[in-house]
C-alpha positions, -999 to 999 in steps of 0.1 A, spaced: -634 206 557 -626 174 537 -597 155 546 -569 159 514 -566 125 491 -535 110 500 -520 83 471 -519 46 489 -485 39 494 -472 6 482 -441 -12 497 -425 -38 491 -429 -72 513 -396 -70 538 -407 -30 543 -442 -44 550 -433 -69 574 -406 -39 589 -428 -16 593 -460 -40 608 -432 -48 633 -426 -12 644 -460 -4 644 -466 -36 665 -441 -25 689 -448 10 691 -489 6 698 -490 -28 718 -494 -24 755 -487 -61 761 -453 -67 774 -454 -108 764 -466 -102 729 -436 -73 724 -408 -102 741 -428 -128 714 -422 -100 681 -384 -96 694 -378 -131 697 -395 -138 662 -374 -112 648 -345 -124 665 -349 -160 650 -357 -147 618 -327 -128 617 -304 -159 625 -319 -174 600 -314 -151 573 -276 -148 586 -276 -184 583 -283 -182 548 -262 -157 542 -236 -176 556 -243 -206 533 -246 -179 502 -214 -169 506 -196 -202 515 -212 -215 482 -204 -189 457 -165 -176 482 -148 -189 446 -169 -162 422 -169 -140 448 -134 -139 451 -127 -137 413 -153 -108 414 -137 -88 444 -103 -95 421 -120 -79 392 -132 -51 410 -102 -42 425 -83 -45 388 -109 -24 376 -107 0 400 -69 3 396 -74 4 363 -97 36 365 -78 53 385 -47 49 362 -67 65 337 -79 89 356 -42 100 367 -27 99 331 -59 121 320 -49 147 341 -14 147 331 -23 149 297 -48 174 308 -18 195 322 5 190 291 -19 203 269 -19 235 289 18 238 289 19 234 251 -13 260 251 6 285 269 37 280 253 22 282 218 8 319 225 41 330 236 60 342 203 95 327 210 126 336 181 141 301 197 113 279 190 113 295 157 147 291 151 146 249 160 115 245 141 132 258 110 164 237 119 144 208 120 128 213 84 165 219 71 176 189 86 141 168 69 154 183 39 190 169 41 177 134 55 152 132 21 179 145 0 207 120 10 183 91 9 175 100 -26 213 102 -33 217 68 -21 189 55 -40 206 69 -71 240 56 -66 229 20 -69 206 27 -103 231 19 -125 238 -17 -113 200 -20 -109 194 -7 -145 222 -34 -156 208 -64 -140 173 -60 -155 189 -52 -188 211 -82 -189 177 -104 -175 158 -85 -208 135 -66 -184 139 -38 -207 107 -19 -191 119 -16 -158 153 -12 -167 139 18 -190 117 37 -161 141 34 -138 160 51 -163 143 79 -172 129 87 -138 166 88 -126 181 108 -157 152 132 -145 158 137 -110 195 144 -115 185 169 -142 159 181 -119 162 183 -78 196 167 -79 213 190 -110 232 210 -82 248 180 -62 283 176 -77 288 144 -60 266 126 -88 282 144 -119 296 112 -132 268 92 -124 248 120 -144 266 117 -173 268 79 -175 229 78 -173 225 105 -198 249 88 -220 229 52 -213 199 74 -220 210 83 -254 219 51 -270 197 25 -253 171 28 -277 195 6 -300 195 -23 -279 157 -20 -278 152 -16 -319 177 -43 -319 164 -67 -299 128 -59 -315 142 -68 -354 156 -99 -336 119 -111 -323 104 -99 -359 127 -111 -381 145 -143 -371 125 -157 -338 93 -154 -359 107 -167 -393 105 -206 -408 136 -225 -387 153 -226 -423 148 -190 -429 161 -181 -394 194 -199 -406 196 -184 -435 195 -149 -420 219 -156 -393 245 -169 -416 244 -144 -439 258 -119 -422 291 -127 -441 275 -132 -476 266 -102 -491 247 -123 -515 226 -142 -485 225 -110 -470 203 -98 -501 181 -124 -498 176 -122 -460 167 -84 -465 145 -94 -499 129 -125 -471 121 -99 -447 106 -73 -467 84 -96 -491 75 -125 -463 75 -107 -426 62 -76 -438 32 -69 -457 29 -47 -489 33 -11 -489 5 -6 -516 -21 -27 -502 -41 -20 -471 -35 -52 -458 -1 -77 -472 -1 -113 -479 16 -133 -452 28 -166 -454 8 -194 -440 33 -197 -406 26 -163 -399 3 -144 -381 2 -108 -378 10 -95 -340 -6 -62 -329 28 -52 -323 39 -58 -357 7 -39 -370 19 -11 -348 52 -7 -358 42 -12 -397 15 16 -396 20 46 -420 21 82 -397 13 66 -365 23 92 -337 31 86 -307 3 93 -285 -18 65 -308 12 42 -305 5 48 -267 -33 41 -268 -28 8 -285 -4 -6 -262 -15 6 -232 -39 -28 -221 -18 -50 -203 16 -38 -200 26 -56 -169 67 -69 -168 68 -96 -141 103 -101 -129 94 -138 -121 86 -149 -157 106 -150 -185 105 -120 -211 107 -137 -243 80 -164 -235 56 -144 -252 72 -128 -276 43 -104 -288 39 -92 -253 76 -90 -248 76 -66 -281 50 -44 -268 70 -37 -236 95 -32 -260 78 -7 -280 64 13 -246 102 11 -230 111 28 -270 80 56 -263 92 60 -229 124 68 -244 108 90 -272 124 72 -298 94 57 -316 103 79 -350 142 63 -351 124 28 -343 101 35 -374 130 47 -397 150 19 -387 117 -6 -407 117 19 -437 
């Protein structure tokens, strides 16, 4: 019968010399050649405690800082570990407790959303207590944009969500009433950029002075309607050479314009910034002017107001 293949067996070099020694040991019948292995391995062994020795005394500094680590680590883990198992155990407290059908929890949980309710309601309150003074301030600083969404948003939320809370019935009224009329200011303040901050200096004095002059005040109407405003006839009027028609003025001057093309046209670039001044540019301060009046819906008395 042939003897079964057996794989050869590699090892590495210190189980080599190991197992040579054993074997050594195990078959020699010489006593002075088994003291001669011992005291080889003996002396080998010091040596290689020797250098263990001088290993460790050499790197005791990154050893240390490694044991340190190792121990921080460890700590570390086992904080985790802890803290996963209490989380572990909440869970199944708030498992078990959410099968149970409790009237109490129900009862809190409810509670809670009416008190949400109060906290968002009262905040609002406060926030529209102070829009009057707010709403004041950016009209007296001619941020008439702000001032007007501000405006209508609020006028809308007391009408709307806050109609019921008697506590803001003046303020309601003072908004609506602010609401009603502040499209003058805005038409006003629009004729004043058209026809007196765009007009020849000695035209502009002639139409501020003749307030008092019917006479001058017949001119400064005839000045306006034959020099700032083109003909009615003609598809496009003859301005005078200091002029230059604004797309502003174009808008306002249009025949049957709604107010949803008004809206198209003046929706690129209507950006207020509360750090520049209004009337710097006066064509872009009239365009906020005309989206605070559509805002408003009062483009049609704006209109009537040119006819």
């Amino acid at each position: 019968m042939a003897t079964p293949y057996r794989p050869r067996r590699y090892y590495d070099s210190s189980s080599a010399v190991l197992l040579s020694v054993i074997r050594t040991l195990s078959t020699s019948g010489n006593i002075k050649q088994r003291e001669n292995e011992k005291e080889r391995l003996q002396y080998e062994f010091r040596d290689c405690d020797d250098k263990l020795n001088g290993l460790v005394e050499e790197q005791q500094v990154h050893l240390k800082d490694t044991i340190r680590i190792f121990t921080g680590i460890a700590s570390r883990v086992e904080a985790s570990r802890n803290r996963v198992r209490h989380l572990k155990e909440s869970l199944q407290a708030c498992k078990t407790l959410l099968r149970c059908k409790r009237d109490d929890l129900k009862k809190y949980w409810m509670e809670g959303m009416e008190y949400n309710e109060v906290l968002s309601l009262l905040d609002r309150i406060d926030q529209v207590k102070n829009v009057p003074e707010q709403i004041e301030k950016h009209k007296k600083q001619k941020y008439y944009l702000h001032a007007t969404e501000l405006l209508v948003s609020t006028v809308s939320l007391l009408e709307g969500s806050l109609s019921g809370v008697e506590a803001l019935r003046h303020v309601r009224l003072d908004l609506q009433a602010k609401k009603k009329v502040f499209h003058e200011t805005l038409i006003e303040e629009l004729h004043r950029h058209l026809y007196i901050r765009s007009c020849k200096p000695k035209q502009r004095e002639r139409l501020i002075s003749g307030s008092n002059d019917s006479k001058t005040q017949r001119t400064a109407t005839r000045l306006k309607v034959t020099e700032t405003v083109p003909s009615i006839q003609t598809p496009v009027g003859n301005f005078q050479k200091t002029h230059t028609r604004s797309a502003s003025r174009s808008l306002m001057l249009e025949q049957g314009s709604t107010e949803t093309d008004i809206n198209s046209k003046i929706g690129d670039e209507l950006v207020e910034d509360l750090n520049v001044d209004p009337e710097k540019d006066s064509d872009h301060f009239m365009t906020l002017l005309i989206e605070s009046l559509a805002l408003l819906g009062k483009i049609p008395e704006a209109i009537e107001s040119y006819c």
